[in-house]
C-alpha positions, 0 to 999 in steps of 0.5 A: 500500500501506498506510504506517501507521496515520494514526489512530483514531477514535471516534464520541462523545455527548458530546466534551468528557466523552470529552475530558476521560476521555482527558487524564486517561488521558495524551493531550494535545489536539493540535488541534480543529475544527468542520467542514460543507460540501462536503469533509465532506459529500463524505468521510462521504456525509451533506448538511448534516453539521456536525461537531466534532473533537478530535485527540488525541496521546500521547507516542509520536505516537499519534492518536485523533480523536474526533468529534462529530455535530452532524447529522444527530444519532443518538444511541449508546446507550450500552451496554457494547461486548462483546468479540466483537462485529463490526467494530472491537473494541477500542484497545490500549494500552501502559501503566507500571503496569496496576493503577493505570491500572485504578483510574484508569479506574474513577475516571473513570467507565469500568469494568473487565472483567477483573483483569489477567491474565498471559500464558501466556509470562508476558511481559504482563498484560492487561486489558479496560475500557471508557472512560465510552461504552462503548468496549471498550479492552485495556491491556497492561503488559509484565513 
């Protein structure tokens, strides 16, 4: 059975610009690599896959690995993933103060969905933005 959740992951065009989106966001870089052979051939299903990867944590333990394919290349396009799409939707994150964090994002390059809305119990404002790729993320401050 399930013990927790190791981390999350996301697909990127460019990892150093998406690196660089999250450690102005709060994550550090806990640890990075290159990979091809045999293991990672074997885990992602692909010959002669090459890989680059960086871990990055916040302060709570939380990952987020994001991954760069060297090869076989194909590249994302870039559009803004909608809400109801299928498959994963979206990264939740709790944040201090959802405004600022909101106009952080929009400085850095993503953009906002909607103005923080207050839940219908008035106990969190929510928000939908999407980070510079597209990625769809939900912050949560709690009232």
């Amino acid at each position: 059975m399930i013990e927790g959740i190791r981390h999350t992951g996301i697909v990127v065009n460019n990892l150093q610009k998406v690196c660089e989106f999250y450690l102005a966001l709060g994550f550090k870089i806990q640890s990075k690599a290159k990979e091809e052979g045999k293991f990672i051939e074997q885990v992602t299903g692909f010959k002669n896959v090459n890989i680059e990867w960086i871990k990055m944590v916040l302060n709570d333990g939380n990952l987020m690995e994001l991954i760069q394919y060297n090869n076989p290349q194909k590249e994302k396009k870039l559009n803004k993933q909608s809400p109801n799409q299928m498959g994963v939707s979206h990264i939740a994150f709790n944040v201090n103060d959802i405004e600022i964090f909101c106009t952080n994002i929009v400085q850095l390059g993503g953009s906002i969905i909607n103005e923080p809305a207050i839940t219908s119990n008035k106990q969190f404002k929510v928000a939908y933005c999407h980070d510079i790729e597209g990625n769809l993320l939900e912050v949560v401050e709690t009232q």
